[in-house]
ChimeraX commands (.cxc) that place a marker at each C-alpha (Angstrom):
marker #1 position 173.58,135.09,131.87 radius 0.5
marker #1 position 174.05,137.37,134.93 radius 0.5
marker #1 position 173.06,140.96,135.50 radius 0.5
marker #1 position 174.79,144.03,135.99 radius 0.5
marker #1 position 174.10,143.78,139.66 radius 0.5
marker #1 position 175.27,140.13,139.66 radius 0.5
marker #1 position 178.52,141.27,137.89 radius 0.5
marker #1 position 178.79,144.14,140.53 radius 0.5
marker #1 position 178.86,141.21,143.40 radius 0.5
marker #1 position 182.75,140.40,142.10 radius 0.5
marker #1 position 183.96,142.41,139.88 radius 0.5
marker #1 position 185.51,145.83,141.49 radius 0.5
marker #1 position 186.43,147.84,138.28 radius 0.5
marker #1 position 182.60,147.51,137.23 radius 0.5
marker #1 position 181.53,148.48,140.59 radius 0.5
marker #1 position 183.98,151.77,140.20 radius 0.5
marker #1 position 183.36,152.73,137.04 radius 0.5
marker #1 position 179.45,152.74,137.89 radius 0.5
marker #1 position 180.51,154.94,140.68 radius 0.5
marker #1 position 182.47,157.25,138.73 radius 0.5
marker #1 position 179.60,157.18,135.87 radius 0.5
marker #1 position 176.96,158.48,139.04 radius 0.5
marker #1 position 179.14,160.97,140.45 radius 0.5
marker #1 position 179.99,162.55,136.99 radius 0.5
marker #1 position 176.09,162.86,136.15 radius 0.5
marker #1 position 175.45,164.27,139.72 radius 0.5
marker #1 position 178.17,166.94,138.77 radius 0.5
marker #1 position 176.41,167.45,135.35 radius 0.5
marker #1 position 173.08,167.41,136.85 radius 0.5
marker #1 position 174.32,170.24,139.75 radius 0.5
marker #1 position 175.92,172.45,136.87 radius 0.5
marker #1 position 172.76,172.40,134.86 radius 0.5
marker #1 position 170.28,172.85,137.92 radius 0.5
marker #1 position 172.74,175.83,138.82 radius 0.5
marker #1 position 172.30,177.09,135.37 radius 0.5
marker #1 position 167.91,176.37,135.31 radius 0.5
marker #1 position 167.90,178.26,138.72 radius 0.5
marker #1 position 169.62,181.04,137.59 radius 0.5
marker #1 position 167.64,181.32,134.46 radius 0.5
marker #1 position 164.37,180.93,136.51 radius 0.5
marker #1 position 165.72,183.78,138.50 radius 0.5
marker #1 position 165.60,185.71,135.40 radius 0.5
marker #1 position 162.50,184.60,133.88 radius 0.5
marker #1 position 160.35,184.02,136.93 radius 0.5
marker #1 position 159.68,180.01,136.51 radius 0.5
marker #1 position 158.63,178.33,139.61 radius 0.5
marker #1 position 161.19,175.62,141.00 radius 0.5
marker #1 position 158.76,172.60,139.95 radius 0.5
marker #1 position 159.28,173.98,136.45 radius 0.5
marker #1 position 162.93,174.09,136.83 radius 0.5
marker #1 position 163.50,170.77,138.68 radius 0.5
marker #1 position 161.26,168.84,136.13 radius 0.5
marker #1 position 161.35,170.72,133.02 radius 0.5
marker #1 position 164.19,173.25,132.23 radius 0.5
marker #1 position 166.56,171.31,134.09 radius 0.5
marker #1 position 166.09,168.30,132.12 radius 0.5
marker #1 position 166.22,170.07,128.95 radius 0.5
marker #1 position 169.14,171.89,129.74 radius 0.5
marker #1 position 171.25,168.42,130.92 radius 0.5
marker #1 position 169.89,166.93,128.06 radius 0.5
marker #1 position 171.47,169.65,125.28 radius 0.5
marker #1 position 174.28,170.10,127.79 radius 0.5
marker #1 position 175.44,166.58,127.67 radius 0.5
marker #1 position 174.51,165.61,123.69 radius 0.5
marker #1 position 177.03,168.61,123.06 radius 0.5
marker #1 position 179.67,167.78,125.05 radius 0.5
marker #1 position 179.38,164.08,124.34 radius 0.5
marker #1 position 179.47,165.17,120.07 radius 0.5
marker #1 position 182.57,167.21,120.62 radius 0.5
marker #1 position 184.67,164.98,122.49 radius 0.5
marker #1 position 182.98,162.13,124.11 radius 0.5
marker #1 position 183.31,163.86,127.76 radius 0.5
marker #1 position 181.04,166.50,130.02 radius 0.5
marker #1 position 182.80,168.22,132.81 radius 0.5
marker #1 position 181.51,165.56,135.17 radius 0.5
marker #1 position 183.36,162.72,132.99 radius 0.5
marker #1 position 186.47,165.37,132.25 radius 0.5
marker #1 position 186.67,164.68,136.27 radius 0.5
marker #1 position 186.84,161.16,137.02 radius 0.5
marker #1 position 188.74,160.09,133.52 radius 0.5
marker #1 position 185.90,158.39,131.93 radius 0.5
marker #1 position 184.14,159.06,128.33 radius 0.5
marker #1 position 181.31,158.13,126.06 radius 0.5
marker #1 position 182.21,156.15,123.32 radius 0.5
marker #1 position 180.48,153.73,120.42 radius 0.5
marker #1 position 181.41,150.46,119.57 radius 0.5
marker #1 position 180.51,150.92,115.89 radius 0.5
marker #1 position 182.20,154.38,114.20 radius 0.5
marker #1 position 182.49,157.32,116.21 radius 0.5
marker #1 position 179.98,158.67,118.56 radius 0.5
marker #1 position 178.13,161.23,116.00 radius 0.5
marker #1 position 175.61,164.29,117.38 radius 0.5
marker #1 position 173.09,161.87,116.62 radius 0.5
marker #1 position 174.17,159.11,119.19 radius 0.5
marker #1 position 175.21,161.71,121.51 radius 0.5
marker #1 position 171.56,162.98,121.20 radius 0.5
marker #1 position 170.27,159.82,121.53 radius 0.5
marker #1 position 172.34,158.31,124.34 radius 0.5
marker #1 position 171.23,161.31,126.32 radius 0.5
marker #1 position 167.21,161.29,126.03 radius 0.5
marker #1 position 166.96,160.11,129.28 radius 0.5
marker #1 position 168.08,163.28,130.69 radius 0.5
marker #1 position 165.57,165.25,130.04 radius 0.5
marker #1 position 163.72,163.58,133.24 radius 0.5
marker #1 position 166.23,163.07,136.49 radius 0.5
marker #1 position 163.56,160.35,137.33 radius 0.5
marker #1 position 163.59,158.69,134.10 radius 0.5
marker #1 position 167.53,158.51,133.78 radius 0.5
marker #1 position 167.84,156.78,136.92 radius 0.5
marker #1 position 165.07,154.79,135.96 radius 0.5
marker #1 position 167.26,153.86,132.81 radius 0.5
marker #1 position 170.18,153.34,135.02 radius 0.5
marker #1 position 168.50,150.73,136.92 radius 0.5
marker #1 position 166.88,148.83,134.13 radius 0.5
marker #1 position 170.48,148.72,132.59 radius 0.5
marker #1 position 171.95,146.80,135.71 radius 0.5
marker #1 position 169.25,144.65,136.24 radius 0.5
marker #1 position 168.81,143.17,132.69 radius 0.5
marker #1 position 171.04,140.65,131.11 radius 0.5
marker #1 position 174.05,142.47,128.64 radius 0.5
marker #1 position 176.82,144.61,128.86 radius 0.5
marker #1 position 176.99,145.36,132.06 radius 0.5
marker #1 position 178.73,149.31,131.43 radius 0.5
marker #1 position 175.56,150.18,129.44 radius 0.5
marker #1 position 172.60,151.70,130.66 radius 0.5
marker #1 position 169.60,150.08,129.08 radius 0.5
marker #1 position 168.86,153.10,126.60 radius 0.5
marker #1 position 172.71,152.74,125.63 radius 0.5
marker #1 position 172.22,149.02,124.28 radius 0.5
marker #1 position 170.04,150.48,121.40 radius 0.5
marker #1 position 172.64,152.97,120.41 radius 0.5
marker #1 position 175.88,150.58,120.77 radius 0.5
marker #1 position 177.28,152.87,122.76 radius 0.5
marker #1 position 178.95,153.03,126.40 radius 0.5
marker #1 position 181.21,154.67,129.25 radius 0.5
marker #1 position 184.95,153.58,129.49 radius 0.5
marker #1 position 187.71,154.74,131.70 radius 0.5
marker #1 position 190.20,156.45,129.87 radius 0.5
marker #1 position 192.77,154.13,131.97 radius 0.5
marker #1 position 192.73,151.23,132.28 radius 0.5
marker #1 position 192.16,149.72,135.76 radius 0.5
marker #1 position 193.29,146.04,136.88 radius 0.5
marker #1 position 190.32,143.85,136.89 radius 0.5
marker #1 position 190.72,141.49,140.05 radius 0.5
marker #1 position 188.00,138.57,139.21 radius 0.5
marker #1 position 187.25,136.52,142.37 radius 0.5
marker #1 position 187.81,133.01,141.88 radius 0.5
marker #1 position 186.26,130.38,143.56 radius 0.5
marker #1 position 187.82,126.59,143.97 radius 0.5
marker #1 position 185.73,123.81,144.01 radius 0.5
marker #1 position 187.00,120.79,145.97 radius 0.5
marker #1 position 185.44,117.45,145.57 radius 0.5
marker #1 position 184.81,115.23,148.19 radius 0.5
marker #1 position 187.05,112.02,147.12 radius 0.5
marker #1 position 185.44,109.09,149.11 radius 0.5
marker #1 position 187.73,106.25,149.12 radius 0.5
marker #1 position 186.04,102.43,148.34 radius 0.5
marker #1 position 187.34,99.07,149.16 radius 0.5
marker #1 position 187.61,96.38,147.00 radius 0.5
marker #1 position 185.94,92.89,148.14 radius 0.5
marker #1 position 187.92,90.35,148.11 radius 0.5
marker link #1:1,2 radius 0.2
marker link #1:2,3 radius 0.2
marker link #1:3,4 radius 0.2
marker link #1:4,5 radius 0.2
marker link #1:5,6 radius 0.2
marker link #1:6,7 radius 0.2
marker link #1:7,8 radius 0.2
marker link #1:8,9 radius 0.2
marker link #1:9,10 radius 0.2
marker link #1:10,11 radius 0.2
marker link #1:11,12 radius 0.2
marker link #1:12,13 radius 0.2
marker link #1:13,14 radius 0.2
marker link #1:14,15 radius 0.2
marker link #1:15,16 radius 0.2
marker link #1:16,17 radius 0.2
marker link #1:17,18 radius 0.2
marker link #1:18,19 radius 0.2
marker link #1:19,20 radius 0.2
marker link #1:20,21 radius 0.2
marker link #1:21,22 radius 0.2
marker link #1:22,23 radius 0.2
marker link #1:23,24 radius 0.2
marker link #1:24,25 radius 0.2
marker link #1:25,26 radius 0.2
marker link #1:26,27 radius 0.2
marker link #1:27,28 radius 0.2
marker link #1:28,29 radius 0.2
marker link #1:29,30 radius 0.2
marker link #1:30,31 radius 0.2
marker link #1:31,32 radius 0.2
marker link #1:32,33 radius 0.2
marker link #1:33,34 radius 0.2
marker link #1:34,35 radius 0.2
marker link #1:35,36 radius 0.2
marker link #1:36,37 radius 0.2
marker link #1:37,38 radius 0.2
marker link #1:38,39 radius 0.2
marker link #1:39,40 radius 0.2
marker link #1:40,41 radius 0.2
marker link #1:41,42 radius 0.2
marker link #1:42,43 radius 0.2
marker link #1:43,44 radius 0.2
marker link #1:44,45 radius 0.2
marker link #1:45,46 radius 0.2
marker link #1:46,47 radius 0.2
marker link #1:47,48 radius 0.2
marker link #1:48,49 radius 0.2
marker link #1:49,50 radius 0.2
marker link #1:50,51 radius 0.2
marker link #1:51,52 radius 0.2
marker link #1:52,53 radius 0.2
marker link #1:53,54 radius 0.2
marker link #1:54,55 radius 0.2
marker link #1:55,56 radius 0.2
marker link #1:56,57 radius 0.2
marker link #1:57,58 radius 0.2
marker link #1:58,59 radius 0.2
marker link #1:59,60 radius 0.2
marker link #1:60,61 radius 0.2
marker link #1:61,62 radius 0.2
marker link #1:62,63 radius 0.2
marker link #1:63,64 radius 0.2
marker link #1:64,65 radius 0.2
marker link #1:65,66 radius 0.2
marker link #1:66,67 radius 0.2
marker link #1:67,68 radius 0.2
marker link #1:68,69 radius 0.2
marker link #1:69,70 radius 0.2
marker link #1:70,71 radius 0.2
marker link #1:71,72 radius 0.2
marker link #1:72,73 radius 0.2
marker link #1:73,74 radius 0.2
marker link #1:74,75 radius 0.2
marker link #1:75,76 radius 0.2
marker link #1:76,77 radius 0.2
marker link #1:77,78 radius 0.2
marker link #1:78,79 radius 0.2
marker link #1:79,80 radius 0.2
marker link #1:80,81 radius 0.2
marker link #1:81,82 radius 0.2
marker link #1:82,83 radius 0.2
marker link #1:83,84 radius 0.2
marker link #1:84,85 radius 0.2
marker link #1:85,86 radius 0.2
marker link #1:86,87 radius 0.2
marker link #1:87,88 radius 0.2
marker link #1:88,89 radius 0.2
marker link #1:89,90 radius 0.2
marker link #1:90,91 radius 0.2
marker link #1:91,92 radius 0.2
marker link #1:92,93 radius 0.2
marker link #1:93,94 radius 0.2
marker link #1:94,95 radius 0.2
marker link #1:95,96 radius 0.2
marker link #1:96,97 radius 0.2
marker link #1:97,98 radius 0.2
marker link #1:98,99 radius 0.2
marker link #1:99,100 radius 0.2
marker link #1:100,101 radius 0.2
marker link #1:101,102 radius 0.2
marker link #1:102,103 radius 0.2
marker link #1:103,104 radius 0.2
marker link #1:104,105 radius 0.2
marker link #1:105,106 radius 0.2
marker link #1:106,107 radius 0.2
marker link #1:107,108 radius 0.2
marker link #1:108,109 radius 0.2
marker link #1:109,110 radius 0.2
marker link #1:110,111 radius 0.2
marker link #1:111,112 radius 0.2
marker link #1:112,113 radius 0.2
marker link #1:113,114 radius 0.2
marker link #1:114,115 radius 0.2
marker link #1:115,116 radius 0.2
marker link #1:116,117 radius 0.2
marker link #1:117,118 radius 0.2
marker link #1:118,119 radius 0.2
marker link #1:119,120 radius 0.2
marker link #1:120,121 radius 0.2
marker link #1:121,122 radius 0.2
marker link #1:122,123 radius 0.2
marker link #1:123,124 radius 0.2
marker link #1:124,125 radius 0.2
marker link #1:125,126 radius 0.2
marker link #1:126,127 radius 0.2
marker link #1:127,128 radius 0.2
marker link #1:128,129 radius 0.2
marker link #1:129,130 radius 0.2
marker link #1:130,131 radius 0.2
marker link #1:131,132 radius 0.2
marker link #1:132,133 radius 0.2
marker link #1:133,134 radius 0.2
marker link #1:134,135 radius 0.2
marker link #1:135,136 radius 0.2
marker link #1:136,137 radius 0.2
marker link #1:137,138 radius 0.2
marker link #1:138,139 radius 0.2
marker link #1:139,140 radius 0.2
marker link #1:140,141 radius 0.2
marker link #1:141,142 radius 0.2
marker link #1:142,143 radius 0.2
marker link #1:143,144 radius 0.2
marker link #1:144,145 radius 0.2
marker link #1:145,146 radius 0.2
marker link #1:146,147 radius 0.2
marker link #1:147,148 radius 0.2
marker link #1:148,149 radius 0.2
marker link #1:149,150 radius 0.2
marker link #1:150,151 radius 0.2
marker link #1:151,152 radius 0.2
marker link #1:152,153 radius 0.2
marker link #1:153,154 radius 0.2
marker link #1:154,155 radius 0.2
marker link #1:155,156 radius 0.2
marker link #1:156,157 radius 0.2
marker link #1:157,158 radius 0.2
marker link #1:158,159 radius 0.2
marker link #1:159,160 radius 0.2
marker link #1:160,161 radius 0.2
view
């Protein structure tokens, strides 16, 4: 079985909805840093605090929320994609769980990675596989597969006589 980043080699609508999935999280994660530095403002927390702590904890409530109302953050609302579960509906509880990761920027990406390079659904980040859960585009976009043609060599014999 191939990987995600095997996958990724031919397939274009993977490669754009990972691309989509990245830039909606870096919009998420810029919203809630915004948010952490304005409440460090306030409260006098020192930016390693905010970058590695508040931050995270903030995404991480941020996104469970958004993901239990409607399956979408802002960053998702964006570029047409969604959370969703392939058993039932995606509850606060998956939403909570899906989104663990994001209570460390390091440790999501981390979770990205290990998702592409491991053997499954490609979509899924590898805490997502646990959960049965995964990002879709709300469209549908033309998958164009490359194919590749084998030709045989046909070597021609003679018959004795």
């Amino acid at each position: 079985m191939q990987t995600g980043f095997d996958i990724m080699e031919y397939d274009k609508a993977l490669r754009t909805l990972w691309a989509k999935r990245i830039s909606a999280s870096f919009i998420d994660f810029v919203i809630t840093f915004a948010i952490a530095y304005e409440l460090a403002w306030v409260f006098n927390w020192s930016i390693e605090s905010v970058l590695f702590i508040w931050q995270g904890i903030i995404w991480f409530v941020y996104s469970a929320i958004f993901d239990a109302i409607n399956g979408k953050t802002p960053g998702k609302y964006i570029f047409r994609i969604r959370a969703v579960s392939f058993i039932g509906s995606l509850d606060v509880w998956k939403a909570i769980g899906r989104n663990a990761t994001k209570l460390n920027w390091i440790i999501y990406i981390a979770d990205i990675i290990a998702g592409l390079s491991t053997e499954g659904e490609p979509r899924q980040r590898f805490s997502e596989r646990f959960l049965d859960s995964l990002v879709i585009s709300e469209f549908k976009e033309e998958r164009k597969i490359k194919t590749f043609k084998i030709e045989e060599e046909k070597e021609e014999f003679e018959l004795p006589e």
